[in-house]
C-alpha positions as CSV (number, residue, x, y, z in Angstrom):
1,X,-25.8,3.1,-12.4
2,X,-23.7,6.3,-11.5
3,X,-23.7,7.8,-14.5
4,X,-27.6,7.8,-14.8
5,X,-27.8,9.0,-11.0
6,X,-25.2,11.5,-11.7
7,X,-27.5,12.4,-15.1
8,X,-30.7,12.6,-13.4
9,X,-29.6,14.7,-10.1
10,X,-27.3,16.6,-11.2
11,X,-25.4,15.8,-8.2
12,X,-21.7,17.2,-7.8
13,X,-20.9,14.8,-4.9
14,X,-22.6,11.7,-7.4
15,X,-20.9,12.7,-9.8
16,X,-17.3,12.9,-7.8
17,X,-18.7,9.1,-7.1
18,X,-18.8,8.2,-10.5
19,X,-15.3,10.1,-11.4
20,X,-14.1,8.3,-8.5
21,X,-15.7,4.6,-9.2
22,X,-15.0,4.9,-13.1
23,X,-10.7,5.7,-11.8
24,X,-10.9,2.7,-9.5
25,X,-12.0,0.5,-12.4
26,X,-9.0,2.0,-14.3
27,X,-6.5,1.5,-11.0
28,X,-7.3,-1.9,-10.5
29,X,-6.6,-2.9,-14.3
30,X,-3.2,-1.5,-13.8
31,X,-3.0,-2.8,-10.5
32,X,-3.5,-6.6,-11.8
33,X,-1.2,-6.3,-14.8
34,X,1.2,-4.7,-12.1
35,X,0.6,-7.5,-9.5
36,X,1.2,-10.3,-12.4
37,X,4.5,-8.8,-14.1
38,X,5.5,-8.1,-10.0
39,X,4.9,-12.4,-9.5
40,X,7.2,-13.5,-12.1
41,X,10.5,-14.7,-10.5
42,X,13.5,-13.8,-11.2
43,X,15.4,-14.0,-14.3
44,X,18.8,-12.6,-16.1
45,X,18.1,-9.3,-16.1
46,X,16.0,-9.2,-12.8
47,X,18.0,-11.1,-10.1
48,X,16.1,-9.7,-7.7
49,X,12.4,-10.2,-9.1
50,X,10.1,-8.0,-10.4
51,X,8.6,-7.2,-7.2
52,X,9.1,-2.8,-7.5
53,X,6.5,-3.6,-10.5
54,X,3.6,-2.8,-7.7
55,X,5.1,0.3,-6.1
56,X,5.2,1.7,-10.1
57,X,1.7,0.4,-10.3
58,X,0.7,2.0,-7.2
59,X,2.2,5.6,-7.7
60,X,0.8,5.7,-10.7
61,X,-3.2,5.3,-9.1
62,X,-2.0,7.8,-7.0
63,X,-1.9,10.5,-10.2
64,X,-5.0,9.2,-11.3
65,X,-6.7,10.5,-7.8
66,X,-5.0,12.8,-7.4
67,X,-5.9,14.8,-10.7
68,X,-9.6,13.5,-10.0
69,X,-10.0,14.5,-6.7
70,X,-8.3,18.2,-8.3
71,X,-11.2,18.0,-10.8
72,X,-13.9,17.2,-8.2
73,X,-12.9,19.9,-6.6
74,X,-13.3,22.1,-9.2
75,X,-16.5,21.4,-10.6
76,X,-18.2,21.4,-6.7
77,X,-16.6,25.1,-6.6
78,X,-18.3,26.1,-10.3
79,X,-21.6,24.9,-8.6
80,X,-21.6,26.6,-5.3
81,X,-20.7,29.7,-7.1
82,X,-24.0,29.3,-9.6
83,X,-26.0,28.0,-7.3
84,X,-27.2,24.7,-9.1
85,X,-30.1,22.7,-7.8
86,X,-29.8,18.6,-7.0
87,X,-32.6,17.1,-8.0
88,X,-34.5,13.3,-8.0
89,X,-32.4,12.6,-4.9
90,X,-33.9,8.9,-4.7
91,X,-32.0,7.8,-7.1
92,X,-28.7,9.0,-6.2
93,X,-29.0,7.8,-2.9
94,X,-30.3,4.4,-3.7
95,X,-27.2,4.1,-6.2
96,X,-25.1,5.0,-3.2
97,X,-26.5,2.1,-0.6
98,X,-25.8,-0.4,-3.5
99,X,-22.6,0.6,-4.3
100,X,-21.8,0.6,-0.3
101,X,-22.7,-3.0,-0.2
102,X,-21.0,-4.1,-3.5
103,X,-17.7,-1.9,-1.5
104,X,-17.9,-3.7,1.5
105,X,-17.3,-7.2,0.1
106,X,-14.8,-6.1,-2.0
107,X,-12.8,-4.4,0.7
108,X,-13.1,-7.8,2.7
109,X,-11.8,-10.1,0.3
110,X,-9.0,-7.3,-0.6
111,X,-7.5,-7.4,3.1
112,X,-7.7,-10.7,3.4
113,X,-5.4,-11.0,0.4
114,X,-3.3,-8.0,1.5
115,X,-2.8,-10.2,4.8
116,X,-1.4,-13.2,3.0
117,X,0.3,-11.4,0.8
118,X,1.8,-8.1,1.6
119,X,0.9,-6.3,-1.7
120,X,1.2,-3.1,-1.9
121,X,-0.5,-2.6,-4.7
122,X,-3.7,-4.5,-4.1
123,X,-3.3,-2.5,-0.8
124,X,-2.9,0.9,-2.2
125,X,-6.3,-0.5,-4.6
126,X,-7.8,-1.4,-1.2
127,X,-7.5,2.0,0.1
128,X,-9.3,3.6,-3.1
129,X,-12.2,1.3,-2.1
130,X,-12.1,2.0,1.3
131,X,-12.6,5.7,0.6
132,X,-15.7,4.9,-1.5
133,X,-17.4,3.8,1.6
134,X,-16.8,7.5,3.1
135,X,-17.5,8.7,-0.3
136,X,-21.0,7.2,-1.0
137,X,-22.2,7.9,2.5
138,X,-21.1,11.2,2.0
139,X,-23.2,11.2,-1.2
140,X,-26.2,10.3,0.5
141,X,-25.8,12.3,3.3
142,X,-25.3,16.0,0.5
143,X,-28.8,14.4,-1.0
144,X,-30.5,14.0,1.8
145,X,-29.4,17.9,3.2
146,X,-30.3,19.4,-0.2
147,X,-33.6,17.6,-1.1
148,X,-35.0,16.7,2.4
149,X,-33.5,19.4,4.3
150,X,-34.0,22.5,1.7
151,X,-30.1,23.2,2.6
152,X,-28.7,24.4,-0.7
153,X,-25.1,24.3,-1.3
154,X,-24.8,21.2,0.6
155,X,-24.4,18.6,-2.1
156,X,-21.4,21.0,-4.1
157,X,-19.9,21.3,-0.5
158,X,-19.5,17.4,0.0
159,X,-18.2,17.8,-3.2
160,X,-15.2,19.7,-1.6
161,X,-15.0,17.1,0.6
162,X,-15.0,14.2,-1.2
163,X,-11.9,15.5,-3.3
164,X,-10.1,16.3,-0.3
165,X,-10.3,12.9,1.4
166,X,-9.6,11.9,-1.9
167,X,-6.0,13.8,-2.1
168,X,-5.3,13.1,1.7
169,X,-5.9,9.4,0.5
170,X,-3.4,9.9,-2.4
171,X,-1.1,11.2,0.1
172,X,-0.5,8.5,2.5
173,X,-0.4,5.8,-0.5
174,X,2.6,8.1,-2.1
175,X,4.2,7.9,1.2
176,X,3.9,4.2,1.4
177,X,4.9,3.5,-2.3
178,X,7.7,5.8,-1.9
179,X,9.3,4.3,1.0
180,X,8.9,1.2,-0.8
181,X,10.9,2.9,-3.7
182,X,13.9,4.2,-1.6
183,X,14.6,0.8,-0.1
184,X,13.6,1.9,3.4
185,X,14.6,-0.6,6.0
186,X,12.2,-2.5,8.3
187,X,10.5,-1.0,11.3
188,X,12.9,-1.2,14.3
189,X,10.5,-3.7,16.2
190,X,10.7,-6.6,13.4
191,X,14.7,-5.8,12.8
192,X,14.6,-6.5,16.7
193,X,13.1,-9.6,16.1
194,X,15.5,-10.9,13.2
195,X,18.6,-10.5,15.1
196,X,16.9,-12.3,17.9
197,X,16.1,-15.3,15.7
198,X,19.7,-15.5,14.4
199,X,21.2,-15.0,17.9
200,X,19.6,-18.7,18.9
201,X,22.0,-20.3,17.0
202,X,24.7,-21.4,19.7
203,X,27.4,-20.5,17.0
204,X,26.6,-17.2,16.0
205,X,28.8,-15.1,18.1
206,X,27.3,-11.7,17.1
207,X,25.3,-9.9,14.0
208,X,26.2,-6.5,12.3
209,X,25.6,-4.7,9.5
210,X,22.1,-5.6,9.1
211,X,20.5,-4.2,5.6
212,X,16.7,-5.4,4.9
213,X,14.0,-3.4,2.5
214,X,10.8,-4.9,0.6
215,X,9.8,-4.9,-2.8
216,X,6.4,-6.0,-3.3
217,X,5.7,-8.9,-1.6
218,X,9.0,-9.6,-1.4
219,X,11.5,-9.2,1.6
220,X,14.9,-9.1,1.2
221,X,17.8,-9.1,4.3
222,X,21.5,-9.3,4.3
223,X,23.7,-8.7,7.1
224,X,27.8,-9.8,8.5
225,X,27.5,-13.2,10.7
226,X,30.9,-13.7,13.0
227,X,31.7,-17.0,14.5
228,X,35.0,-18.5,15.3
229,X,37.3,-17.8,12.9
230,X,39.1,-21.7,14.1
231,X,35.7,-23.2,12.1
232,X,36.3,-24.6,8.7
233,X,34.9,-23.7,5.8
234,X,32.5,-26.6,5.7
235,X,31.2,-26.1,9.4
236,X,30.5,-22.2,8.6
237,X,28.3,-22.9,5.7
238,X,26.5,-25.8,7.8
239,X,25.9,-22.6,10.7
240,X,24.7,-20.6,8.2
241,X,22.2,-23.4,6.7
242,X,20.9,-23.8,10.1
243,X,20.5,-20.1,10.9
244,X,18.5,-19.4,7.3
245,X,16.5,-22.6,8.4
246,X,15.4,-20.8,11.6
247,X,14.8,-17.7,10.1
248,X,12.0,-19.3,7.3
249,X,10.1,-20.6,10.4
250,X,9.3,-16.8,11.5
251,X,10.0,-15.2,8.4
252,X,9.0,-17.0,5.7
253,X,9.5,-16.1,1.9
254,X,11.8,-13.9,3.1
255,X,15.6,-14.2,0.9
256,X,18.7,-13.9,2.9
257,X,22.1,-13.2,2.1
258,X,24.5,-14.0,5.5
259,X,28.4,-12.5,5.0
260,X,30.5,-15.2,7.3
261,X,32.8,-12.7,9.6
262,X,35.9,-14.1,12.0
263,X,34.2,-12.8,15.5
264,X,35.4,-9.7,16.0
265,X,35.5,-8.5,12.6
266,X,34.4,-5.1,11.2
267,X,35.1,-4.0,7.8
268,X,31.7,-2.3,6.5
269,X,31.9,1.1,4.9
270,X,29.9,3.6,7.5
271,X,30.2,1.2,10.5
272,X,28.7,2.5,13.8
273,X,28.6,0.1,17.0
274,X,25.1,0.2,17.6
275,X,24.9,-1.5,14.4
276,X,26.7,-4.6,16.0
277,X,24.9,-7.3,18.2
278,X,26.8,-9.9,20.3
């Protein structure tokens, strides 16, 4: 349906649609074979999962945007400097309000998965549908100025636009995948709330050395647990049972790795005290 509107009107800003819509059908074929190599668990070669499958998937839409928005751009320069005429309007806009609908339940049921899920790759394909909403109104709107309001220029202008919201767009997502990529820790607020979790257990005497990061949809923390060094052997692995028990109630799916420490202990390379709770 874009192609023909794009055909008929000669629309720049339809036609950064249609680049736009036919790259998002690309994206999200790469995003589901990304998503399904990303699921499978972990084998011999994979210990921890496949789960950096997404962030490769994701960076990857973010070239694809990123050289369309660059050749949106380009093409809504070549016609504000000739001068071209939109034309049949109707159609482009009509086009638009469908695809806006079509959009909006897609976007819905997207961040309802993104919620139970954590994907960051059906969240960096949720963000190229959520730009289409700006995008088609911004379509309609350029019609409307150049055929109802006589205000040439307009629709090549949005053009401009639309490939600038385009490459903010691929911005953010970069920064997200990226993060993502260089193992970046947890926000501060929901390391807070890890160590508070493990500090319930009446036997954990402190917590240091806490290392978390996220691949995918999966979480991953480690960190050095000290209790009394008088415990056996057998009653530190039953602590450490219980605290990984009360950590799946508030973090679920998340895998741990606890180190068991004598209290008092410190033997991690690049140790600072602020890294230590008690």
């Amino acid at each position: 349906m874009k192609a023909w509107a794009a055909w008929t009107t000669g629309s720049t800003a339809m036609l950064g649609s249609l680049a736009d819509t036919a790259l998002d059908l690309l994206a999200s074929v790469i995003t589901l074979i990304g998503v399904r190599v990303a699921s499978r668990p972990a084998d011999d070669d994979h210990r921890f999962g496949h789960g950096k499958a997404e962030a490769v998937v994701a960076l990857f839409q973010v070239v694809i945007i990123s050289v369309s928005a660059l050749g949106i751009g380009w093409r809504a320069i070549e016609r504000l400097r000739s001068g071209a005429v939109t034309t049949e309007a109707e159609s482009g806009i009509a086009v638009s309000a469908i695809a806006i609908l079509a959009t909006l339940a897609l976007i819905t049921y997207q961040r309802m998965v993104v919620r139970r899920t954590g994907s960051v790759a059906i969240k960096a394909d949720s963000l190229h549908y959520s730009s289409d909403l700006a995008l088609n109104s911004a379509v309609i709107v350029a019609l409307l100025l150049e055929s109802k309001a006589g205000l040439h220029g307009a629709d090549p202008l949005f053009g401009v636009l639309i490939a600038g919201w385009l490459l903010y767009g691929a911005g953010t997502t970069a920064s997200h995948v990226l993060e993502q990529l260089m193992d970046k820790e947890w926000p501060a607020e929901r390391k807070k709330q890890f160590i508070e979790v493990v500090m319930r257990i009446p036997e954990a005497a402190g917590i240091h050395d806490l290392r978390t990061r996220t691949s995918g949809a999966h979480e991953f923390a480690q960190f050095h647990l000290w209790m009394d060094g008088k415990l056996t052997l057998t009653e530190v692995h039953a602590v450490m049972d219980r605290v990984e028990a009360e950590l799946a109630k508030e973090f679920p799916g998340v895998e741990i790795l606890i180190h068991p420490d004598p209290e008092g202990h410190k033997d991690e390379l690049g140790y600072t005290p602020s890294e230590s709770v008690t």
